[in-house]
DSSP file (Angstrom, degrees, kcal/mol; ACC not computed):
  #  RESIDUE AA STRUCTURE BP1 BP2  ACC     N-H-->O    O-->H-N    N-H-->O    O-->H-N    TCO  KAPPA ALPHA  PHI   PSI    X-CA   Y-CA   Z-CA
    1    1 A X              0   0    0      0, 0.0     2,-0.2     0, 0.0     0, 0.0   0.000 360.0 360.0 360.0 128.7   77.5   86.5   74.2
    2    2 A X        -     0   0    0      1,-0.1     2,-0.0    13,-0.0    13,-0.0  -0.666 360.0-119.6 -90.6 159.2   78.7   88.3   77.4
    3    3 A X        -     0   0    0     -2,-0.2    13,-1.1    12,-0.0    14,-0.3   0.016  24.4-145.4 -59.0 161.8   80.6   91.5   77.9
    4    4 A X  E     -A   15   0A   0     11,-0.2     2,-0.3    12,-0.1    11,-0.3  -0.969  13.5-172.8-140.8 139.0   83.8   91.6   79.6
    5    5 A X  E     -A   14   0A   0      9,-2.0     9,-1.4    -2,-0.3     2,-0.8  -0.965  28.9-117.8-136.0 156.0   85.4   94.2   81.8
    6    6 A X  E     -A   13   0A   0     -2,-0.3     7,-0.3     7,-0.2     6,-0.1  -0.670  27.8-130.8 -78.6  81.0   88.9   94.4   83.2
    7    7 A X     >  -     0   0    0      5,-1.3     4,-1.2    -2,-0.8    29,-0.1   0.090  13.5-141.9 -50.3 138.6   88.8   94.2   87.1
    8    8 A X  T  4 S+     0   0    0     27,-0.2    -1,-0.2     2,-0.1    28,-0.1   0.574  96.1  51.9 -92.7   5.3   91.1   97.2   88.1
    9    9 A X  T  4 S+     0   0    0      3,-0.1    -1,-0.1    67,-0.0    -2,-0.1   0.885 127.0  15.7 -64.1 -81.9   92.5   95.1   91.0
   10   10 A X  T  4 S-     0   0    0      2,-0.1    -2,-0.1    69,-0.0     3,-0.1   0.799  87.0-136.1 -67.0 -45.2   93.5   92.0   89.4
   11   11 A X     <  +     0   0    0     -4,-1.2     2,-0.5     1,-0.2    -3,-0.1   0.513  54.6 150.6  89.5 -10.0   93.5   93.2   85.4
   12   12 A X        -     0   0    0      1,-0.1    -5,-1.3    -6,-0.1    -1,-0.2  -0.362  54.6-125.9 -68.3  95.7   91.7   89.8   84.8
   13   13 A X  E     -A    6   0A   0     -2,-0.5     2,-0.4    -7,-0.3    71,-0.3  -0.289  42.5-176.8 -29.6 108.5   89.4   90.1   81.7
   14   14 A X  E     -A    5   0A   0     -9,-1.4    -9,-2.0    -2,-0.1     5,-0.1  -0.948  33.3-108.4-129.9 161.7   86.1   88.9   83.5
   15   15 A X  E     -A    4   0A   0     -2,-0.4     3,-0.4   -11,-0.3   -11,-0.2  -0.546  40.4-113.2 -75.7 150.5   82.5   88.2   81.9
   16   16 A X  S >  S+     0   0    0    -13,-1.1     3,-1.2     1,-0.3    -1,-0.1   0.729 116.0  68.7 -69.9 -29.1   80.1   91.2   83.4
   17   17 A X  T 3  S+     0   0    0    -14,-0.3     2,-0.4     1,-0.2    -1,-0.3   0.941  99.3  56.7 -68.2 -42.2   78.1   88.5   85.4
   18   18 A X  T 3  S+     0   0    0     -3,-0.4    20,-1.9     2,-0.1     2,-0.6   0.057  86.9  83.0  15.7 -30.3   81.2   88.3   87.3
   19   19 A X  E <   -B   37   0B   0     -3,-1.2     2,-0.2    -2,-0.4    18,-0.2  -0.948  55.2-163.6-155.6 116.3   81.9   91.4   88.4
   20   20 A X  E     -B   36   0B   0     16,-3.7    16,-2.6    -2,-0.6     2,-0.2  -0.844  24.5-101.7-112.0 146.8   80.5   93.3   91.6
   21   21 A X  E     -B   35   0B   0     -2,-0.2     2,-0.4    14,-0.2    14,-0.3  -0.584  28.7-171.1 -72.5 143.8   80.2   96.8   93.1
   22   22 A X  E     -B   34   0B   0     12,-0.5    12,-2.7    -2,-0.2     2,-0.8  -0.997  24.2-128.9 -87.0  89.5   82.6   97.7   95.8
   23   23 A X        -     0   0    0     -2,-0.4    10,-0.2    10,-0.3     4,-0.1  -0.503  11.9-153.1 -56.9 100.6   82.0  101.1   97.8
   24   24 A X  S    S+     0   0    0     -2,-0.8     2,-0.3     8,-0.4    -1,-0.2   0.802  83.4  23.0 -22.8 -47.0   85.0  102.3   97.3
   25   25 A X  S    S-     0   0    0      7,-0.4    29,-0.1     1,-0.2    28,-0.0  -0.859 113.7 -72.7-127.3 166.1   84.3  104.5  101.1
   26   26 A X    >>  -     0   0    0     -2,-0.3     3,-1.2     1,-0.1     4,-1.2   0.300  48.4-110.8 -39.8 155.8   81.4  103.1  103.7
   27   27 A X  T 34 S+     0   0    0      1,-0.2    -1,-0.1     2,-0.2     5,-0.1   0.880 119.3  64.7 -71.9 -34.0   77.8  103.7  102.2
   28   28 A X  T 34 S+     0   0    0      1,-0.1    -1,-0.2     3,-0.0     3,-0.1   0.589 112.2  30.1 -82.2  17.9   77.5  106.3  105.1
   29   29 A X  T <4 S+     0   0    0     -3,-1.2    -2,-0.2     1,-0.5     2,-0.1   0.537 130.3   9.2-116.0 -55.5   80.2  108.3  103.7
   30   30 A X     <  -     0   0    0     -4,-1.2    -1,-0.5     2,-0.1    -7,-0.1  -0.388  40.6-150.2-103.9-168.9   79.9  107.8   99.8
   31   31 A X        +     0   0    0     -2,-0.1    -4,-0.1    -3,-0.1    -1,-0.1  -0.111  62.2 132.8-121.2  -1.6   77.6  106.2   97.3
   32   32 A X        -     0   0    0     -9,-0.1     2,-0.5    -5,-0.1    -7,-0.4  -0.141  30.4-179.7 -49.3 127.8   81.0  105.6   94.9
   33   33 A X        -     0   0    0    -10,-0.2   -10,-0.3    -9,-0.1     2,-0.1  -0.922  21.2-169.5-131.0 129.2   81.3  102.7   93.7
   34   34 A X  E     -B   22   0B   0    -12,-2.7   -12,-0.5    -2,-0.5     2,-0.3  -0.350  30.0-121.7-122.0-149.9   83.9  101.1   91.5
   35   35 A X  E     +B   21   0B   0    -14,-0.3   -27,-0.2    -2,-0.1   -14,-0.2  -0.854  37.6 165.0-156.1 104.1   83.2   97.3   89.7
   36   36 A X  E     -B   20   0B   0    -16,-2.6   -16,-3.7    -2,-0.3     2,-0.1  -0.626  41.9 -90.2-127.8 166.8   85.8   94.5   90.6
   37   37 A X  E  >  -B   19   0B   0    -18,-0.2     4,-1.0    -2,-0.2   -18,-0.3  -0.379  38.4-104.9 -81.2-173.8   85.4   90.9   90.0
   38   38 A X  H  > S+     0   0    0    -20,-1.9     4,-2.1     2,-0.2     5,-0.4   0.905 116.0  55.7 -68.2 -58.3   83.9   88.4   92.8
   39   39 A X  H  > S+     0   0    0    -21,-0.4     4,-2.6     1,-0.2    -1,-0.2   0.993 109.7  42.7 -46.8 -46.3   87.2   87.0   93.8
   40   40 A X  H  > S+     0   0    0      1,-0.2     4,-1.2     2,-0.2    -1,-0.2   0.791 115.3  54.0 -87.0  -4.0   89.0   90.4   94.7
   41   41 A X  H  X S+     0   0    0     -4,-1.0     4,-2.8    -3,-0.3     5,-0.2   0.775 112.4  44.6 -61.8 -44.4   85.4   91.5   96.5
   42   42 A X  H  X S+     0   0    0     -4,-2.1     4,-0.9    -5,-0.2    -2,-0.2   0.941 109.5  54.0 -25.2 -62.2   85.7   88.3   98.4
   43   43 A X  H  < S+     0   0    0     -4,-2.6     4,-0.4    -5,-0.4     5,-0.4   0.848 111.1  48.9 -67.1 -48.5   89.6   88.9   99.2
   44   44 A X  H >X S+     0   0    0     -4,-1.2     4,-2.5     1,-0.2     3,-0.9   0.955 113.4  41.9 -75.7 -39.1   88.7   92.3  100.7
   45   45 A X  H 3< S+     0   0    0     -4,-2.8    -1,-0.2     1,-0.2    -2,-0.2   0.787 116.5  51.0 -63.9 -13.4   85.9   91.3  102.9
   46   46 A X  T 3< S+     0   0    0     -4,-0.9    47,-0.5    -5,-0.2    -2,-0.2   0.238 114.7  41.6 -71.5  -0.3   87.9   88.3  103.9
   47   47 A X  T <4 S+     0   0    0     -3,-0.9     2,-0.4     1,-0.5    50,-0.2   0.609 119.2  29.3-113.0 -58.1   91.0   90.4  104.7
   48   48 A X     <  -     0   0    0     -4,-2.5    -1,-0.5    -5,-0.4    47,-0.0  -0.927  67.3-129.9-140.5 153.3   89.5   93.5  106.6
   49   49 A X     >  -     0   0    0     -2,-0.4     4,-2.2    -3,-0.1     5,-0.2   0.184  36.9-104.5 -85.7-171.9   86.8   94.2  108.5
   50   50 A X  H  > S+     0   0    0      2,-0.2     4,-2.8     3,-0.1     5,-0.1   0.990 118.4  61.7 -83.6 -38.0   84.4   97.3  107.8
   51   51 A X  H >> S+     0   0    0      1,-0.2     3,-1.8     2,-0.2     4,-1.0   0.876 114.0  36.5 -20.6-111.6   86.3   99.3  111.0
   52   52 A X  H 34 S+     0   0    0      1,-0.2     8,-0.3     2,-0.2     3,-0.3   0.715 102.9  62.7 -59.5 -18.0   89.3   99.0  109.1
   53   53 A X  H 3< S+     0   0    0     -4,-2.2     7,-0.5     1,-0.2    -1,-0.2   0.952 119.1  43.4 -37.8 -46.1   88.1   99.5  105.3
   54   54 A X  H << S+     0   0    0     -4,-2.8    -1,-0.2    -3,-1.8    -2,-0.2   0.878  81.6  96.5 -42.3 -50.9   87.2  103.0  107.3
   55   55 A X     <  -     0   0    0     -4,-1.0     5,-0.5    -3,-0.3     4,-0.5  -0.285  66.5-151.6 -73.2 143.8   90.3  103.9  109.5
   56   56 A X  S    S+     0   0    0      1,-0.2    -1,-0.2     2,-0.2     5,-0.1   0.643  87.8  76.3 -85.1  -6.5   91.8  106.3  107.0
   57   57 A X  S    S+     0   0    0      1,-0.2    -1,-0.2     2,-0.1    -2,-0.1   0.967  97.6  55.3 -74.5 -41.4   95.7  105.3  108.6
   58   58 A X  S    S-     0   0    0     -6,-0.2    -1,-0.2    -3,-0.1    -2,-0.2   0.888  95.9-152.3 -42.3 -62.6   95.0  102.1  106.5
   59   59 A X        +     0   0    0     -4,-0.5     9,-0.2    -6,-0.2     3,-0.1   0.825  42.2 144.4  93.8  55.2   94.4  103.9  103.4
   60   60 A X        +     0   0    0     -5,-0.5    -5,-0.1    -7,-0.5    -4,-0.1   0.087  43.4  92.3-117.1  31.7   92.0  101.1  101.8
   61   61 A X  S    S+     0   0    0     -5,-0.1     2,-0.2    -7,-0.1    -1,-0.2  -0.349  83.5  42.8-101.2  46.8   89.7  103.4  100.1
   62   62 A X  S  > S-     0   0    0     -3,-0.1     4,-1.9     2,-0.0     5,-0.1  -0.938  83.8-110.7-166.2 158.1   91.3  103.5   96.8
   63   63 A X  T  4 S+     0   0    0     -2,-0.2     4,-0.4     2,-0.2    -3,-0.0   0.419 120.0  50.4 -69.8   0.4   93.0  100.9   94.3
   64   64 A X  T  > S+     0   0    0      2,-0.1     4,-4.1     3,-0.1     3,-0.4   0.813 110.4  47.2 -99.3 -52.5   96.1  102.1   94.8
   65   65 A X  H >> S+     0   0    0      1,-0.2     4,-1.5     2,-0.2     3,-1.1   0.961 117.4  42.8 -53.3 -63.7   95.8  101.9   98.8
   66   66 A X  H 3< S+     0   0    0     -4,-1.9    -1,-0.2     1,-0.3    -2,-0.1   0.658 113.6  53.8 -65.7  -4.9   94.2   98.1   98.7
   67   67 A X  H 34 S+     0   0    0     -3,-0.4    -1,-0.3    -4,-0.4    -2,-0.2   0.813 107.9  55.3 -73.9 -46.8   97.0   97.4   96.0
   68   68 A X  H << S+     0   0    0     -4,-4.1     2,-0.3    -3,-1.1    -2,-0.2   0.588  83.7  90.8 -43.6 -23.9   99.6   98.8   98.8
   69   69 A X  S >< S-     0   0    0     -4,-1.5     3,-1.1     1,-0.2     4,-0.0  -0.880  73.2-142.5-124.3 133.4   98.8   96.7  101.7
   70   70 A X  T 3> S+     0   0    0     -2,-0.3     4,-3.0     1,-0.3     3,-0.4   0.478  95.7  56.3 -74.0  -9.0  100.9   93.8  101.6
   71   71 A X  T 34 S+     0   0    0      1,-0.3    -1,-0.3     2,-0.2     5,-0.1   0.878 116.0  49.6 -82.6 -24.9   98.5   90.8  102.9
   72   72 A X  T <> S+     0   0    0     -3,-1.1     4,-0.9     1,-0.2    -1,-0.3   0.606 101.5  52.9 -85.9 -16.6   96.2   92.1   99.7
   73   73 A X  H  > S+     0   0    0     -3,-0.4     4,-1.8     2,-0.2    -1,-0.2   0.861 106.3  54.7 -91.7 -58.6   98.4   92.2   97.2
   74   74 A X  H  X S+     0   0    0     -4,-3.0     4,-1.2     1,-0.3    -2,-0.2   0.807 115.4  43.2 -58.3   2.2   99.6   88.3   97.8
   75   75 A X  H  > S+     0   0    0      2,-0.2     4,-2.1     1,-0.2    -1,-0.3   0.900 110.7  49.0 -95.1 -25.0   96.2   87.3   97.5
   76   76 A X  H  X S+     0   0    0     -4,-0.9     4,-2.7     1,-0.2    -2,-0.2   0.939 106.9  56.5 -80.4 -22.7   95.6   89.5   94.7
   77   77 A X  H >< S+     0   0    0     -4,-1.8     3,-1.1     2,-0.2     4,-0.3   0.955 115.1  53.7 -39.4 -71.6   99.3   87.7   92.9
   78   78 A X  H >< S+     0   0    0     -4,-1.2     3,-0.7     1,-0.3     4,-0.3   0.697 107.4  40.1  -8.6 -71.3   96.9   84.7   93.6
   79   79 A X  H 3< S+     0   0    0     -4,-2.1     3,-0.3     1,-0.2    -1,-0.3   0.612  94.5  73.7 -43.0 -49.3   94.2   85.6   92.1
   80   80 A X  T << S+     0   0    0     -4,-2.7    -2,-0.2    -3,-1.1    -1,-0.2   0.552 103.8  55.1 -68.8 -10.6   95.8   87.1   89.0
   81   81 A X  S <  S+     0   0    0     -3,-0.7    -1,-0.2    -4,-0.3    -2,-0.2   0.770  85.9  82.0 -70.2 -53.7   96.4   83.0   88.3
   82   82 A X  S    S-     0   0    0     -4,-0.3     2,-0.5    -3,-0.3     3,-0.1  -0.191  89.0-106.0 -96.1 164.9   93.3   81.6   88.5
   83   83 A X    >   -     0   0    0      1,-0.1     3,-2.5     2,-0.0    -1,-0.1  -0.739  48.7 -90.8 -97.5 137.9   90.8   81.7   85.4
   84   84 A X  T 3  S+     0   0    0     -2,-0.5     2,-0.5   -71,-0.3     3,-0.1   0.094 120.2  23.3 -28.8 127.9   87.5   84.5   85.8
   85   85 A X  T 3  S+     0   0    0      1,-0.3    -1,-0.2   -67,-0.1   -71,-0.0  -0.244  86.6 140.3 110.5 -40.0   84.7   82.4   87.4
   86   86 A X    <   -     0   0    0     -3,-2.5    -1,-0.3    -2,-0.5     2,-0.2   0.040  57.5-123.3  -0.5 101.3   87.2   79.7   89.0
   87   87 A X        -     0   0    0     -3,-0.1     2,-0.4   -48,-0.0    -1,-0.1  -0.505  37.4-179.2 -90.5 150.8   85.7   79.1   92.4
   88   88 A X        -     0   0    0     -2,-0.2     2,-0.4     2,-0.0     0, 0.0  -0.813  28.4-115.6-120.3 174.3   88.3   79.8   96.1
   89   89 A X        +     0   0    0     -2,-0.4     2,-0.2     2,-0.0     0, 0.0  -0.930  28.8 179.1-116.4 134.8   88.2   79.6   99.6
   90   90 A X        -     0   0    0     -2,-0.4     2,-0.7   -48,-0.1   -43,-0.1  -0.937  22.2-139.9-147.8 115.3   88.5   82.7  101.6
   91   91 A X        -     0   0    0     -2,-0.2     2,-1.5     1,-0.1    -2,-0.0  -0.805   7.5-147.9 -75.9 110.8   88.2   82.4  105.3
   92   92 A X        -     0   0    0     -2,-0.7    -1,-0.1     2,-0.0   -45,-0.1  -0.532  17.8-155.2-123.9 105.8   86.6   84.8  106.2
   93   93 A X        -     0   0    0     -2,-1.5     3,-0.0   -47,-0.5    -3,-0.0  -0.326  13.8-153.8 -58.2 158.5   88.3   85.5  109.9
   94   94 A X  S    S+     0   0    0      1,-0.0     2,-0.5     2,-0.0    -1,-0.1   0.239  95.2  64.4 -83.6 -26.3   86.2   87.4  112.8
   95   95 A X        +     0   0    0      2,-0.0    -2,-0.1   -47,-0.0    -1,-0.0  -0.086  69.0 166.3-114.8  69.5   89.5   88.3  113.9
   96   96 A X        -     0   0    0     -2,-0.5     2,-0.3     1,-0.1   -48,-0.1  -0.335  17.8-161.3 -52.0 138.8   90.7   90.2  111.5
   97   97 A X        -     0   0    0    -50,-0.2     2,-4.3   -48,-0.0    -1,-0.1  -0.934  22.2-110.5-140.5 151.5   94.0   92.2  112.6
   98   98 A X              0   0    0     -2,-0.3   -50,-0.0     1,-0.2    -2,-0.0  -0.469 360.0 360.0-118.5 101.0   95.9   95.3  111.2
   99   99 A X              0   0    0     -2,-4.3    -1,-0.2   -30,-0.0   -29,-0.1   0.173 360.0 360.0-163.6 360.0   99.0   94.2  109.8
């Protein structure tokens, strides 16, 4: 039987195969890491680039910041729908823009 942990994005019960590390900051700043599922790891490399995951004016080095900014939130209202494992499409633009 697999474990389940609670993605702290989404809140989604997901099975531990599920569920990937994030560095929270760049590897060249931290080694932090927090453990979200695959869909909201997706959502954030599909939303923003590694430039902004950095620029601190963003403030996307926390849950609370990537919960704040608004384009992340609808996906993660999205998300919060679909059942753990459930496969999406995320385009994942080269011209990612900050707004």
């Amino acid at each position: 039987m697999s474990e389940v942990t609670q993605c702290p994005l989404c809140k989604r019960e997901c099975p531990d195969r599920l569920m990937q590390r994030h560095h929270i900051e760049t590897r060249r700043e931290s080694d932090e890491t927090i453990e979200i599922c695959r869909e909201c790891h997706r959502t954030i490399h599909g939303l923003f680039s590694n430039t902004m995951l950095r620029d601190p004016k963003l403030n996307l080095n926390s849950i609370e910041g990537l919960l704040s900014n608004e384009r992340f939130y609808k996906a993660i209202k999205f998300i919060r729908k679909l059942q753990p494992g459930d496969r999406m499409r995320m385009r994942d633009s080269k011209k990612k823009r900050y707004n």
